[in-house]
C-alpha positions in Angstrom: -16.9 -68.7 67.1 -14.9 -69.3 63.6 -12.7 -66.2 62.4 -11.6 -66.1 58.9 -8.2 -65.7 57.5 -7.4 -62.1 56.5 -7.3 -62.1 52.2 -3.8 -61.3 51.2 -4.2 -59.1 48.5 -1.6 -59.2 45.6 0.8 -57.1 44.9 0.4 -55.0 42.2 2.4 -55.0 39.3 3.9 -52.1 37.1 1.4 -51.5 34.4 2.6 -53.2 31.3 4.2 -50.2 29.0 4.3 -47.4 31.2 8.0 -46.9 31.3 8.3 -48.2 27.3 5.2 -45.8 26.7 6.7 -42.6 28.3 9.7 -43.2 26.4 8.0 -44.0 23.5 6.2 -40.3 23.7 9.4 -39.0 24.6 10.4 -40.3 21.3 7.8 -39.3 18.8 7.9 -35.9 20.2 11.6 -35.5 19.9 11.2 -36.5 15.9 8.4 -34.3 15.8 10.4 -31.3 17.4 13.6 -32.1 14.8 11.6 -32.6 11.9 9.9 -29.0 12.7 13.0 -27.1 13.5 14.6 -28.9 10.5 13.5 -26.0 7.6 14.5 -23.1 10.5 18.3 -24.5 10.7 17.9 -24.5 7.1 17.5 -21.1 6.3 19.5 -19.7 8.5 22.2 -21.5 8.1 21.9 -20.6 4.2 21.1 -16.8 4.8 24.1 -16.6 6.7 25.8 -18.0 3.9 27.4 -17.1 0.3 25.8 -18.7 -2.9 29.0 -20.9 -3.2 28.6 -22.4 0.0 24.7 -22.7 -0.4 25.1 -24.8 -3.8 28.9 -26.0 -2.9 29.4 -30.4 -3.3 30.1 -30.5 -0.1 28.2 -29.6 2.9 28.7 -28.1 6.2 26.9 -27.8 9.1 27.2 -24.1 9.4 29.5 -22.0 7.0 32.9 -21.2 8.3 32.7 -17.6 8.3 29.1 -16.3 8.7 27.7 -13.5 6.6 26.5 -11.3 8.3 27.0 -9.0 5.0 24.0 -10.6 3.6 21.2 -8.2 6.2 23.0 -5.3 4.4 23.1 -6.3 1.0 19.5 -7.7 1.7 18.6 -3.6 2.7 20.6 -1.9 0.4 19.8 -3.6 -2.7 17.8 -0.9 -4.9 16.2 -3.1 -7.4 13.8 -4.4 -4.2 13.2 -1.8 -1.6 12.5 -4.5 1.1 12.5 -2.5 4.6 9.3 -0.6 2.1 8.0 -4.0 1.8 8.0 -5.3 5.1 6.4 -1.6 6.1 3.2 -2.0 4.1 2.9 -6.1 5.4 2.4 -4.9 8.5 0.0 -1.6 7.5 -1.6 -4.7 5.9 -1.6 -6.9 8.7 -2.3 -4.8 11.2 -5.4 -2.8 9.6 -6.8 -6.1 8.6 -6.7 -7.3 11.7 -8.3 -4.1 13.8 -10.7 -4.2 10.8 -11.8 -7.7 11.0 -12.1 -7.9 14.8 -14.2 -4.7 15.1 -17.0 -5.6 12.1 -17.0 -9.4 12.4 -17.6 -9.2 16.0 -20.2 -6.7 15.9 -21.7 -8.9 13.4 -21.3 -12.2 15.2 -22.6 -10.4 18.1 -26.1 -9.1 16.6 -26.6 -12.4 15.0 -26.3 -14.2 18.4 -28.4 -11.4 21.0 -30.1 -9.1 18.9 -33.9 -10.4 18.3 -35.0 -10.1 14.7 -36.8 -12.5 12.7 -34.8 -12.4 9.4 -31.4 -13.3 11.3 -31.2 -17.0 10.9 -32.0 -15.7 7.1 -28.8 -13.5 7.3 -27.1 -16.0 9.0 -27.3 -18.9 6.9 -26.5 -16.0 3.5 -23.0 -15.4 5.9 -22.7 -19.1 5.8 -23.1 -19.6 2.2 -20.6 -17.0 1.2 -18.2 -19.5 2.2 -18.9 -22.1 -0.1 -18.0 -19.5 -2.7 -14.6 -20.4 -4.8 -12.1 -17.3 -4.0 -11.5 -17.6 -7.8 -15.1 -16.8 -8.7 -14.9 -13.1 -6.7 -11.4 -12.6 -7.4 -11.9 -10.6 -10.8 -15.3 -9.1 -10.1 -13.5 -7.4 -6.6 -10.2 -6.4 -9.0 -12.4 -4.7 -11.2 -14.4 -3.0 -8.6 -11.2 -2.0 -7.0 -9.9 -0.9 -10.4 -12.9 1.5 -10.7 -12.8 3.1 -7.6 -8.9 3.9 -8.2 -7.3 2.0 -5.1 -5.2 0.3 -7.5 -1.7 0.3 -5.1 -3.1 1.8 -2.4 -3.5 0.6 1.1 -7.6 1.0 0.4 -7.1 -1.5 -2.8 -4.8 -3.7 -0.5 -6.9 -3.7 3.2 -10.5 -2.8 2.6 -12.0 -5.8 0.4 -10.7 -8.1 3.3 -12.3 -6.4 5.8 -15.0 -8.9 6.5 -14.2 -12.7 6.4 -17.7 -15.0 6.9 -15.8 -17.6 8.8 -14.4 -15.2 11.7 -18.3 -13.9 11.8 -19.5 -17.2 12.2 -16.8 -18.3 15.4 -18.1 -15.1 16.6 -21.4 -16.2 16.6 -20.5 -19.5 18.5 -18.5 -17.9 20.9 -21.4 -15.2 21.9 -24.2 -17.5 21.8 -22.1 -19.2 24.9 -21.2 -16.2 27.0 -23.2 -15.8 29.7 -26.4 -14.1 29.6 -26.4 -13.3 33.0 -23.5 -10.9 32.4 -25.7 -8.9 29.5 -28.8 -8.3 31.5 -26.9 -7.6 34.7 -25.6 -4.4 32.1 -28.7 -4.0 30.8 -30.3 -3.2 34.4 -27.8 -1.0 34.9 -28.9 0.9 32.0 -26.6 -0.2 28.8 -28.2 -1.1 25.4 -26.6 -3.3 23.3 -23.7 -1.6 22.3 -22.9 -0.6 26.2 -23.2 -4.5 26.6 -20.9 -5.7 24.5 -18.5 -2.7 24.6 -18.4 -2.8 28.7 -19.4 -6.5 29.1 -18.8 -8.7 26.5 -15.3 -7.5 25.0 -13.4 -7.3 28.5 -14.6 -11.1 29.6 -13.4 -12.5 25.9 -10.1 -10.8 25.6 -8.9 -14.5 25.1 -10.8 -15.7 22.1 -10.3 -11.9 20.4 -6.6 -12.6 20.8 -6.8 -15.8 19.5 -8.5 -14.5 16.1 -6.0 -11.7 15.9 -3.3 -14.0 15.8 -4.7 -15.8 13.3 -5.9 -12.8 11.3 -2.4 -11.4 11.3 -0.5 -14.1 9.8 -3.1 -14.1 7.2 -2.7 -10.6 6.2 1.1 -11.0 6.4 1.1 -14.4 4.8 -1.1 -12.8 1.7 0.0 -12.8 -1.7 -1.6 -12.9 -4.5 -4.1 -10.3 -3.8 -1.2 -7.7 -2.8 0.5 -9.2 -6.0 -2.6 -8.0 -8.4 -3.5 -4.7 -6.1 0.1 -3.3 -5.6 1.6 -3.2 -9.3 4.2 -0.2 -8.6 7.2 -1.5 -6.3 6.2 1.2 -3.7 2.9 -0.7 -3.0 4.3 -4.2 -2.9 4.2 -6.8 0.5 6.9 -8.8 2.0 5.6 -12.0 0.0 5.6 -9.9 -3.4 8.6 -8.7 -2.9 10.4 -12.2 -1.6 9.4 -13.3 -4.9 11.2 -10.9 -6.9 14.5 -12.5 -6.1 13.6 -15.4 -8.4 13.6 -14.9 -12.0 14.2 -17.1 -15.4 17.2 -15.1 -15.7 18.9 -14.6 -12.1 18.4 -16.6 -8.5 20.2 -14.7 -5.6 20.1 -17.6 -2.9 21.6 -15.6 -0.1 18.9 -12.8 -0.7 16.1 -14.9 -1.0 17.4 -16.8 2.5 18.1 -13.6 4.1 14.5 -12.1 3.5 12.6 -15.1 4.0 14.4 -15.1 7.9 13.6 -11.8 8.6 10.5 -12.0 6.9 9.1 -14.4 9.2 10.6 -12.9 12.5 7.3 -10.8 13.1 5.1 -14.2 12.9 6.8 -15.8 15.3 7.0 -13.5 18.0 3.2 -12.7 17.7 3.2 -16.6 17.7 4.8 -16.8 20.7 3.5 -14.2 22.3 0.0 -15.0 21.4 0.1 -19.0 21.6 -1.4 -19.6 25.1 -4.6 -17.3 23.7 -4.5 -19.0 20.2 -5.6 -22.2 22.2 -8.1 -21.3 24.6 -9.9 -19.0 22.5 -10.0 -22.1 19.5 -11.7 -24.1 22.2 -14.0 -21.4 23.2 -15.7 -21.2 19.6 -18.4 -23.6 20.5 -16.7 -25.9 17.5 -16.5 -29.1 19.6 -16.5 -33.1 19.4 
């Protein structure tokens, strides 16, 4: 009777990289952290500034004494009423967004359940609006806008963006992947269609709605020339008209323009950051994939 010799397996060795890998990661994400917090340290370290210190020879870190002047100069300056400004942004912003979720989803909704033989049809005309150059509509909807008299008013400034053919189309994707089973189970119980996605649908996608809020929001706040043409009087203007206001041929107020553009962008990122973790799942949930 012959036994064999129990096989010594080898030891394994680190794999090649792992500790030069990790750190290279570490690395590339540090750069990429500094290079994106770069333009933040920027402006606030310039709105807290005066104009000397902002265009001085010789730079510092952080200004000796900070300005904390600037917010009030920023406010009380009657040339640009900017807390007006910042006030119809987010009239703006928010209506668009309520506006936008409600019809696009309805929309993207019926295209994905509702049986009707013409809806591929309507589809596809959604999908060819996009392909339309913004510059082609953008005097026709003026003009329209100019006729009806909503020439700086909130109607001139919210209702032409009301409906947007890309949020009706990731509606679309998203619906046509939410689980029937969840629709007819409604329906048995004696909802139609609206029941369904009112009781149904909108509760079990609270993600990907907040996801397209986000997205709509900054949008609406980010929007200028639009608001620029619509609101012509001062009392109708948006944070981004107004921002640019501080910049003329004849006069550039640096610590203004700094000042504004911080507080301008405080709204954005705490919907950002409140918002972020949704932003991501609902993206992934659009159907848009590999």
């Amino acid at each position: 009777m012959t036994t064999t010799a129990p096989q010594l397996r080898k030891p394994r060795g680190k794999k090649r990289g792992g500790v030069l890998g990790n750190t290279g990661l570490y690395l590339a994400t540090g750069v990429a952290a500094f290079l994106f917090l770069v333009p933040f340290y920027l402006l606030v370290r310039n709105a807290l500034s005066t104009d000397a210190e902002i265009t001085g020879e010789h730079w510092k870190f952080f200004p000796t004494h900070l300005q904390w002047g600037n917010v009030s100069d920023l406010f009380d300056d009657t040339s640009v009423d900017f807390a007006r400004s910042m006030w119809n942004s987010l009239v703006v912003a928010v209506s668009m967004t309520v506006g936008i979720l409600l019809i696009c989803s309805l929309a993207g909704y019926a295209l994905a359940r509702i049986p009707y033989k013409h809806s591929n049809k309507i589809f596809y005309v959604v999908l060819g609006t996009l392909m339309v150059p913004t510059a082609v509509t953008f005097v026709p909807s003026f003009v329209l806008v100019s006729s009806l008299g909503w020439v700086d008013t909130y109607r001139g400034l919210i209702i032409p963006g009301l409906f947007s053919g890309f949020t009706c189309f990731l509606f679309r994707q998203y619906f046509l992947g939410f689980p029937k089973e969840l629709e007819e189970a409604a329906r048995v119980d004696g909802l139609g269609y609206w029941g369904a996605y009112w009781k149904v649908v909108v509760p079990n996608s609270l993600n990907f709605f907040a996801a397209i809020a986000t997205i709509t929001f900054i949008s609406g706040w980010n929007a200028f020339l639009w608001p620029l043409v619509i609101g012509q009087d001062p009392g109708a203007w948006t944070v981004q008209v107004a921002l640019s206001s501080y910049m003329t041929n004849q006069t550039v107020v640096f610590h203004q323009i700094f000042m504004a553009t911080a507080i301008s962008i405080l709204p954005l990122v705490f919907v950002f950051l409140f918002l972020q973790r949704w932003l991501v799942q609902g993206i992934a949930q659009t159907g848009i994939k590999g």
